[in-house]
C-alpha positions in Angstrom: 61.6 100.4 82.2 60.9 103.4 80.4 62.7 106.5 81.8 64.7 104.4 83.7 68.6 105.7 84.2 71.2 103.7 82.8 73.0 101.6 85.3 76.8 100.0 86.1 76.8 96.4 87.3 80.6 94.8 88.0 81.1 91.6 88.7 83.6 90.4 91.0 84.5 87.3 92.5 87.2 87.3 95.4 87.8 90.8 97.3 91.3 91.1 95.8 89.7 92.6 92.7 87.7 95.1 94.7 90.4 98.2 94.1 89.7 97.3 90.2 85.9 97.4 90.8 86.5 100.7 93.0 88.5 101.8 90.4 85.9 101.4 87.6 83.1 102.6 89.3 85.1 105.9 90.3 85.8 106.1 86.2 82.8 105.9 84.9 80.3 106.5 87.7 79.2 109.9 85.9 77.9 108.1 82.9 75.2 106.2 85.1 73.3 108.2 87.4 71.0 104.9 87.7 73.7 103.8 90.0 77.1 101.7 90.6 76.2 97.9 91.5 78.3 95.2 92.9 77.6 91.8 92.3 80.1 90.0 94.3 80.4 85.7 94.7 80.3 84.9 98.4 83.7 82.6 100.2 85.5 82.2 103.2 88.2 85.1 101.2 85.4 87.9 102.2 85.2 86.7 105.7 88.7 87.1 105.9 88.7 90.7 104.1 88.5 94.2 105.4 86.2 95.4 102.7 83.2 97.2 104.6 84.9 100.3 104.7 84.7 100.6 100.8 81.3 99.0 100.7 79.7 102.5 100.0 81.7 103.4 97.0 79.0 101.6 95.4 74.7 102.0 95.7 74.2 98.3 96.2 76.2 95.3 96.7 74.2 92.2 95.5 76.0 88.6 97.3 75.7 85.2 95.1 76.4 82.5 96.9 79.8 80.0 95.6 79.4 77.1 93.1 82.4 74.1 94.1 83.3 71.9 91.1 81.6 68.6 91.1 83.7 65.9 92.3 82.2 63.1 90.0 78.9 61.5 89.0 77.0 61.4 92.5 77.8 65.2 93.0 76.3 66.5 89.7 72.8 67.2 90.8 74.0 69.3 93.4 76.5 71.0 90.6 73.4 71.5 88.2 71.2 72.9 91.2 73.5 75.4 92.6 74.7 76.5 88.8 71.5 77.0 87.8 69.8 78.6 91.0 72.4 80.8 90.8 72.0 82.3 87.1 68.0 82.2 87.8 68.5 84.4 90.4 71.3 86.8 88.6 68.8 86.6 86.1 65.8 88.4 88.1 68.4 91.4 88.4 67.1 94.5 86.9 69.4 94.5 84.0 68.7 96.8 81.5 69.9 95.5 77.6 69.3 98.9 76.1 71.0 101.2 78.9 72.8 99.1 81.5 76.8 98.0 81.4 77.9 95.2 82.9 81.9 95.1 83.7 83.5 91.9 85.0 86.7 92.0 86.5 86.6 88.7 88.2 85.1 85.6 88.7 85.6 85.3 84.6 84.5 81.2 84.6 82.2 81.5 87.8 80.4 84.8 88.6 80.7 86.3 85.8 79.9 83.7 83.6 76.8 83.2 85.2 75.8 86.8 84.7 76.8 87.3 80.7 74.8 83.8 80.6 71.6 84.7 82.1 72.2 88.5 80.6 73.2 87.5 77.3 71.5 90.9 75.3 73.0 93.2 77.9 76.1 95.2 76.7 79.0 93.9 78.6 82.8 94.6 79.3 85.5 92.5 80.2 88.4 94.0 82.2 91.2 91.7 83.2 95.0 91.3 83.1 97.1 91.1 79.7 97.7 86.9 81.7 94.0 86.5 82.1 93.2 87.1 78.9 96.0 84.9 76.7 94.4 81.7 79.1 91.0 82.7 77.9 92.3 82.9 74.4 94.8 79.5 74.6 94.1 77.3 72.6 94.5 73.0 74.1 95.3 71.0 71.5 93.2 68.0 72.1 96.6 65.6 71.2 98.3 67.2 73.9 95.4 67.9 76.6 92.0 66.0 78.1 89.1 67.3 79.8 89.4 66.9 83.7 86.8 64.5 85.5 85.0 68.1 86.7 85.5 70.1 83.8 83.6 67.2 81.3 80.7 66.5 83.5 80.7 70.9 83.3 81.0 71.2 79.7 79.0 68.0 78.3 76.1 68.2 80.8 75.7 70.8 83.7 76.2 74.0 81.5 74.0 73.1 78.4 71.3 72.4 81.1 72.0 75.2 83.4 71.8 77.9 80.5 75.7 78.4 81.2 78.3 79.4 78.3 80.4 76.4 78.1 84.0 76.6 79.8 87.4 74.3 79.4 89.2 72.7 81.9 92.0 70.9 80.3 94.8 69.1 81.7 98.2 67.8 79.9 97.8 64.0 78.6 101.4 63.8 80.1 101.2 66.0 83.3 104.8 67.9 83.6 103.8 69.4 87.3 104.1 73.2 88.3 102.2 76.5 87.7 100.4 77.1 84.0 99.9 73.4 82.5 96.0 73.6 82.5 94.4 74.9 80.1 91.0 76.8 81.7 89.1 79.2 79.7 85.3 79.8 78.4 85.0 77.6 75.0 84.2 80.7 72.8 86.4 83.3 72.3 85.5 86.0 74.8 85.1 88.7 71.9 82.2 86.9 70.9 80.7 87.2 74.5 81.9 90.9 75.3 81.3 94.3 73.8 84.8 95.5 74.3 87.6 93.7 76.1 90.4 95.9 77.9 93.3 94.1 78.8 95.4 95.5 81.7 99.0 95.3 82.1 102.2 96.9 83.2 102.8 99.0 80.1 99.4 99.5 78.7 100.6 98.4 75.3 98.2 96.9 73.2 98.5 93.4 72.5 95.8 92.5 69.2 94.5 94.2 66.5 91.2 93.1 67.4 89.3 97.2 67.5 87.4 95.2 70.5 90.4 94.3 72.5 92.0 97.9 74.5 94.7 97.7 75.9 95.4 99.8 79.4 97.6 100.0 82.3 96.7 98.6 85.9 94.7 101.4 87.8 96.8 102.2 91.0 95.5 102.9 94.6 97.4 106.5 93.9 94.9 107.4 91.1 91.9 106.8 93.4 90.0 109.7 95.3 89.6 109.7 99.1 92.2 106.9 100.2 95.6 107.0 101.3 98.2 108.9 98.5 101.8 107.5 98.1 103.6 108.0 101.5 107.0 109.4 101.7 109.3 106.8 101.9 112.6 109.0 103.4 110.5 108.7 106.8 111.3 107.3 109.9 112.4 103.7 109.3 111.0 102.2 112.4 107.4 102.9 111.1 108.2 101.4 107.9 107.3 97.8 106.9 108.9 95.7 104.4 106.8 92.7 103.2 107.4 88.9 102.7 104.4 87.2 100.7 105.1 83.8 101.3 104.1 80.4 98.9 102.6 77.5 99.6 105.7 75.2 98.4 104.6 72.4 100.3 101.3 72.0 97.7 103.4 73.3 94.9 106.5 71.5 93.8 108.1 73.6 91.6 111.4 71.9 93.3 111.9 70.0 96.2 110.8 71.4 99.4 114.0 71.4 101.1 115.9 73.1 98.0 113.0 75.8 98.4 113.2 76.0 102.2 117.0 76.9 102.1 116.9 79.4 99.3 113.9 81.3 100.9 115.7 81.2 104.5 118.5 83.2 101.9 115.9 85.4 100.9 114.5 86.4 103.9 118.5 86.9 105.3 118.7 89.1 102.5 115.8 91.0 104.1 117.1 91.4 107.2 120.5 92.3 106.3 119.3 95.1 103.5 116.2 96.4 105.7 117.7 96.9 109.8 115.4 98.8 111.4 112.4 98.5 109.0 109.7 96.5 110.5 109.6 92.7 108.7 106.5 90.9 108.0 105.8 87.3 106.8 102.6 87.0 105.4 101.8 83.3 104.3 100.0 82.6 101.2 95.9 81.6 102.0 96.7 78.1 101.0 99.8 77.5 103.3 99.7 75.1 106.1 103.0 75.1 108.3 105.1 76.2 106.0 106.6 78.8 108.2 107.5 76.4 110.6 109.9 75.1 108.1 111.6 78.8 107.9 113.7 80.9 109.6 111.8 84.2 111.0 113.8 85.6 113.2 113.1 89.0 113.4 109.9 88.5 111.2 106.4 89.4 112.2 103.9 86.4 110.8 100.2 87.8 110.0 98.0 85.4 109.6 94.8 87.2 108.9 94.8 85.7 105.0 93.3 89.1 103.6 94.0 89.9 100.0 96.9 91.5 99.3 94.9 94.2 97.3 92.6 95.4 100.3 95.8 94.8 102.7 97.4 97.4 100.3 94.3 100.1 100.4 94.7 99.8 104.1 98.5 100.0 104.5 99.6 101.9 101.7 101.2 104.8 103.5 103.0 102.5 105.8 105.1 100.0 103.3 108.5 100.3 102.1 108.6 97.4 100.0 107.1 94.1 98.8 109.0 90.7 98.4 107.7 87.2 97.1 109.5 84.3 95.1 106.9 85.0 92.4 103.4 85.9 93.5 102.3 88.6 91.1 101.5 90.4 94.7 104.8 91.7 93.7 103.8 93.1 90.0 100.3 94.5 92.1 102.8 96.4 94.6 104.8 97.9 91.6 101.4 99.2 90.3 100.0 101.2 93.2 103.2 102.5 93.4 105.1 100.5 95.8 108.7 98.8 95.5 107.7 94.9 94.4 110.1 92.6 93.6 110.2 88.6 92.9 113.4 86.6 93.4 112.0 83.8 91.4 115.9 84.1 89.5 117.7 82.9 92.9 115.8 79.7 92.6 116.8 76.7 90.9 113.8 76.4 88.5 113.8 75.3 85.2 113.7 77.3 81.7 110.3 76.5 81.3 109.2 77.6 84.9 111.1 81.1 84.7 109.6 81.7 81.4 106.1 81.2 82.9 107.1 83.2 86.1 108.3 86.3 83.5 105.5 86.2 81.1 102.8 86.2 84.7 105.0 89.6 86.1 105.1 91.1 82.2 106.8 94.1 81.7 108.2 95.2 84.6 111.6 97.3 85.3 115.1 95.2 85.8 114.7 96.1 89.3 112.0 94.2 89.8 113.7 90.7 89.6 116.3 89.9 92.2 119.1 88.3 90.8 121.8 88.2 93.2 121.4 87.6 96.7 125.3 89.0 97.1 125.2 92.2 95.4 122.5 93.5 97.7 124.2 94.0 101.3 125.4 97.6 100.4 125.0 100.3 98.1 125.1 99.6 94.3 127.0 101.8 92.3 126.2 102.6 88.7 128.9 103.0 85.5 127.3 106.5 85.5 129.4 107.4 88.4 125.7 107.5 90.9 124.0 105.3 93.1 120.8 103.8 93.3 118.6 105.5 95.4 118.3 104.0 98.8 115.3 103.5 101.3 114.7 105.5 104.8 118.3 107.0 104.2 119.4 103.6 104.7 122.7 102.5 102.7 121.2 99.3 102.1 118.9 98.9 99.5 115.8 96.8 98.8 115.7 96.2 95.1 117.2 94.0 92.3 120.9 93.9 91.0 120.8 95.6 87.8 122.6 99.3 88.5 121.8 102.8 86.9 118.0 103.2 87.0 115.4 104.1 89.7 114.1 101.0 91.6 110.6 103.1 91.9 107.9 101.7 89.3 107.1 104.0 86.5 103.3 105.6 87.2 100.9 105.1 84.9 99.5 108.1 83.4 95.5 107.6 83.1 94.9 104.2 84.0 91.0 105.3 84.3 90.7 107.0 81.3 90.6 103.4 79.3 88.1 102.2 81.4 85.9 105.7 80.9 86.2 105.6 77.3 85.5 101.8 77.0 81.9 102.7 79.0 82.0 105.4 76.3 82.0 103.6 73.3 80.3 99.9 75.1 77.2 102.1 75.8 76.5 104.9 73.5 72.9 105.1 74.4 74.0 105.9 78.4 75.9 109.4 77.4 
């Protein structure tokens, strides 16, 4: 491969981390005139998706297909043959060790496994969000958690023979329910797998001493070239949408069903009330079933195309007002590209425990964000600085939290990309 031009290979998983890969490959394409590859892990979520359109932001996009767990002893051939046909043929990739860069920003314990593993010399990144990478870094004490079924036939047998790099999948000895109890990461320490690590969050603040870990804000659909730029929201109302994500609370039993059903049916009369004349839109979460049947959308348009909220935002960006869920980090993602988001998690009778894991997933995020009081927000909030909190489409009704005297609007990062640029930079020295 002598002569050859340094490359970019990033390693995705599901399309709702294809603004991050269009967002590295914009940053760094410069630095590799070889070429910007996508290596992408085929699904049903795809199908669904409305990605084509961005397809040539990069020279080739390379489909693998998708490895299921294995569902117990009589399944692990076909575990062991689809794991290791896949890394075999990642492996007869062109991947240069002295000149290439490969980025993952998804797929961390499927995809992108496979590709460090069968790549293992190559200089790698890992880009991911600041909740990402404290699961890839938590540690399950073994007196406290036990391997799933899946994730010990993985570990103990599968991997080792497939050529993999080991992964956990821990579950609690004494299994409290709800979102964050497993413990699922790669058994080493990703620093000893990556080059650099940059760790994305709302603030950009970094969060280790480690020199290889960066921290940097999420990139924002404003900061990329050639797609829609922030709209202005003191339009014409009637062309405006405001957003619902919706959860699947019939698979997840944070609290009863019934206690959920009547405190959304609050939240989406708190829509309706706050955003009269806005155009409303439920849009149920991929893994809901009839959930909305169980609600009250009146007034509500239900999409049920299932695309990623990411690629739904690329698409409708000009177009949205703002973003609700209970506590979907869609929210935090809105707030990012520049978009009102907000969670109403608070209005919900969870436990301590399960609001502390709902903060810590949204991270830093303005006061605004979290809706605290469904009663507060049918009219105009006024500050103790003698002002009001500015309003949507001239409406007097607002769409944000209850906390007065600040800006509902997210703050906008500064150079997201520049991170990302400087990480290629320093990852790859023999590329510039």
């Amino acid at each position: 491969m002598t002569g050859a031009q340094p490359k970019l290979w990033i390693v995705i998983s599901r399309p709702d981390r294809l603004p991050t890969a269009i967002a590295v490959a914009q940053a760094v394409r410069a630095q590799f005139p070889g070429g910007v590859h996508l290596l992408r892990e085929d699904s049903k979520w795809w199908d669904r998706a409305h990605w084509q359109p961005y397809a040539g932001r990069f020279d080739e996009i390379h489909p693998f297909p998708r490895v299921n767990t294995c569902r117990g002893l009589r399944d692990l051939p076909r575990l062991y043959r689809e794991s290791a046909g896949r890394r075999e043929a990642i492996a007869k990739l062109p991947i240069d060790k002295e000149r290439d860069l490969i980025v993952c920003v998804g797929g961390i314990l499927t995809i992108s496994n496979a590709t460090i593993s069968a790549h293992p010399e190559a200089k790698k990144v890992l880009c991911v969000a600041e909740k990402v990478y404290r699961d890839l870094t938590r540690i399950g004490e073994r007196t406290r958690y036990r391997f799933t079924t899946s994730g010990w036939l993985q570990n103990r047998i599968v991997e080792p023979m497939a050529g993999l790099n080991r992964t956990i999948h821990f579950k609690p000895r004494i299994n409290p329910g709800g979102d964050g109890v497993r413990v699922e990461r790669l058994q080493k320490n990703p620093d000893s797998l990556y080059h650099r690590i940059v760790v994305m969050s709302n603030g950009g603040a970094d969060i280790s001493n480690n020199p290889k870990v960066i921290g940097a804000k999420f990139p924002s659909v404003a900061e990329l070239q050639n797609l829609p730029q922030v709209s202005d929201k003191n339009g014409d109302c009637s062309s405006r949408q405001v957003i619902f994500f919706g959860t699947p609370f019939l698979l997840i039993h944070n609290v009863s069903p019934d206690v959920y059903v009547e405190r959304l049916n609050s939240c989406l009369d708190y829509l309706r009330r706050n955003f009269s004349g806005h155009a409303l839109i439920y849009r149920p979460h991929p893994n809901e079933t009839n959930e909305a049947d169980r609600l009250k959308l009146n007034g509500f348009r239900i999409e049920e195309d299932r695309e990623a909220a990411e690629l739904y935002f690329l698409r409708n960006y000009q177009t949205i007002t703002a973003v609700f869920s209970v506590s979907s980090t869609v929210s935090r993602t809105a707030l990012n590209n520049g978009i009102n988001g907000y969670a109403m998690y608070p209005v919900f009778p969870f436990t301590t425990q399960q609001l502390e894991f709902f903060a810590g997933v949204m991270g830093d995020v303005p006061v605004e964000f979290t809706i605290n009081d469904l009663e507060f927000a049918a009219g105009p909030v006024s500050t103790d600085r003698g002002g009001k909190r500015p309003q949507l489409c001239g409406s007097d009704a607002h769409g944000g939290g209850n906390t007065p005297g600040r800006d509902a609007s997210p703050r906008r990062p500064k150079h997201p990309l520049k991170t990302i640029r400087g990480t290629a930079r320093r990852a790859v020295p023999t590329a510039m």
